[in-house]
N, C-alpha and C positions, 0 to 999 in steps of 0.2 A: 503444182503450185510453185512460185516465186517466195524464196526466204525474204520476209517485210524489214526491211530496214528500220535498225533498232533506233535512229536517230529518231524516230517518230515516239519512240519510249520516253528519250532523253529530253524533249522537247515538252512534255507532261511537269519531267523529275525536274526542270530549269525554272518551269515558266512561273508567271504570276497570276498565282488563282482568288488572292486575296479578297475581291469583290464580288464573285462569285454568291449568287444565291444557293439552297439543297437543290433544287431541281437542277442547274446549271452544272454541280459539282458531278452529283448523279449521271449526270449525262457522258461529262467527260470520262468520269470512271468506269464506263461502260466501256467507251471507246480505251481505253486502256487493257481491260482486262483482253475487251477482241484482239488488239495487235498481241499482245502477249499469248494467249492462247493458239494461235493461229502461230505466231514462231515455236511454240513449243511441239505443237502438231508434229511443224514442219522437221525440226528437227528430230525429231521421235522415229521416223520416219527413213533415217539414217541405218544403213542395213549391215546388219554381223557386228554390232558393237554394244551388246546389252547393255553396259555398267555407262555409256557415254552419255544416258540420261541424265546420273548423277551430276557431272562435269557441265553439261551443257542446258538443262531445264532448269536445272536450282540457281541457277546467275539470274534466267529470266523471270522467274518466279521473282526472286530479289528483287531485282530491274523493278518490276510490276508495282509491287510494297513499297517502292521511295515514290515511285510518281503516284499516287494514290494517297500515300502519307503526306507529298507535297499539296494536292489537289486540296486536303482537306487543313492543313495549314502547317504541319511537320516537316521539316526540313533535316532529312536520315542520310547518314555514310552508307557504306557498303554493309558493315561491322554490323551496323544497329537493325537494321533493315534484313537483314541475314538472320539476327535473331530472332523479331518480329515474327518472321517466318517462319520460325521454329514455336513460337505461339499461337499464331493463327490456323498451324499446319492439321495437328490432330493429329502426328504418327505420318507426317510425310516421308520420312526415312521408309517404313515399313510400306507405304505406297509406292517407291521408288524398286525397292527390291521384288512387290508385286508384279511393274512395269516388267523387268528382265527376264521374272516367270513366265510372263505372256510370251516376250521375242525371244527366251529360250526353249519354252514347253511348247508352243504354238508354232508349224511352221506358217509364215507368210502372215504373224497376226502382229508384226510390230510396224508394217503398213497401214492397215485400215482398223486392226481392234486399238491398237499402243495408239496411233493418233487420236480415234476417237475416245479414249480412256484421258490422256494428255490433256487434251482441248477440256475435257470437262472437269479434268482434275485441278487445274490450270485457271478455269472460268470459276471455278466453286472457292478458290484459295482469293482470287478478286474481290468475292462475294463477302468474303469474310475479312478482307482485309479493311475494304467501305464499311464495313458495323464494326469493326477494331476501332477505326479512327474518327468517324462518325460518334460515336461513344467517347470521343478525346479518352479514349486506350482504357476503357473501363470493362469492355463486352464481358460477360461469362463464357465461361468455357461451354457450354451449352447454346448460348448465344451463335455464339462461331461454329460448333457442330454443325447446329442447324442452317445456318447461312452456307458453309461450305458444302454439305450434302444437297439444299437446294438446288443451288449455284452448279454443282457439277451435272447434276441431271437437268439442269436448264443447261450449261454449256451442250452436254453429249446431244442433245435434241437438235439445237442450235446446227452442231458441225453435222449433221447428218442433214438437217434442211438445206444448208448450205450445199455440200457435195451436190444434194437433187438439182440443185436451182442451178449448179453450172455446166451437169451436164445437158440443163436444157436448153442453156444459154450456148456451151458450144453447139450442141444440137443443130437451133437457127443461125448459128454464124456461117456455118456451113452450108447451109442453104441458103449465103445470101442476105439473111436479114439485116437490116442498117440497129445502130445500135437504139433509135429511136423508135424504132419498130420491135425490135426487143421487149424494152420497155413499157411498151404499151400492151404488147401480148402476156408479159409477168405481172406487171405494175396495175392495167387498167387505166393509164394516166397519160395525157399526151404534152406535146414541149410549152404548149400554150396555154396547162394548165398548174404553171405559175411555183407556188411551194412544192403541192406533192408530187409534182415532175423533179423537181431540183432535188429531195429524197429519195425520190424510185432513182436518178443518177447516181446518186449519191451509193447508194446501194449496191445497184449496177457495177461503177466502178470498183468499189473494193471486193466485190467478186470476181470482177474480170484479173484483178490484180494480183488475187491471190494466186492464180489457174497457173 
């Protein structure tokens, strides 16, 4: 996979969501938690350096809580958002040191177990940071438990369906297949038909993009 350019974060934490309906906000904050989780992966991923999670996940976690907080109408520093985080987290510190337990006590599991742990730990801290602010910062701590526990066994799902889908997407690239033909072999949907073609692209490409 290709590390996702955090400008696509920053572009969330800038933009103007004001007019935004729930369903619209919801949407984009999906698409936030996935680039965030997906660079957290990616970094996690990074080999012989346990403790660089700390230094390197908890900025993008951060990252994640200002554009999410933006989405829903908060406008956070670095500071404020960093705390946030330490709210929404539930014992991220003690998840952090769990991480190192894996890619020190594990040989070869700060690849594919620390990624897939990351990505859901990553996708669940999203999950709760949308019912934090969604709640205009009211949630119970129970609230957020459960949002974050969700959220990370819906992310871990998520990055493991993913992995499948690209190694079957490389699969037929290799054999050839045009990326419309792809598409239609995953998707079921062809270029002519209209929205759920422009989705299954849609799709498509941030798969390919991650690889």
């Amino acid at each position: 996979m290709s590390i996702i350019n955090l400008d696509e974060i920053w572009k969330f934490i800038n933009g103007d969501f004001n007019n935004l309906d729930e369903d619209s906000k919801k949407e984009n904050t999906s698409k936030v938690r996935q680039i965030a989780a997906t660079t957290g992966a990616i970094a996690c991923a990074i080999p012989n350096v346990p403790f660089a999670d700390f230094f390197i996940i908890t900025p993008i976690q951060a990252l994640m809580v200002r554009a999410i907080g933006n989405i829903y109408g908060y406008k956070l520093n670095e500071s404020t958002a960093t705390e946030i985080l330490t709210v929404i987290g539930g014992g991220w510190l003690g998840q952090q040191t769990l991480l190192a337990a894996f890619r020190i006590g594990l040989p070869g599991a700060g690849g594919l177990v620390g990624s897939i742990f990351v990505y859901g730990w990553t996708y669940g801290m999203g999950k709760a940071a949308e019912v934090y602010f969604a709640s205009n910062m009211t949630a119970s701590k129970e609230d957020l438990k459960k949002a974050r526990e969700s959220g990370a066994q819906e992310g871990a799902a998520a990055y493991k369906q993913d992995e499948e889908l690209r190694k079957r997407i490389k699969g037929m690239q290799s054999q050839g297949f045009t990326k419309e033909q792809v598409i239609y072999a995953l998707w079921n949907v062809a270029k002519n038909d209209g929205e759920p073609y422009r989705k299954a692209e849609m799709e498509y490409t941030r798969l390919v993009s991650d690889q």
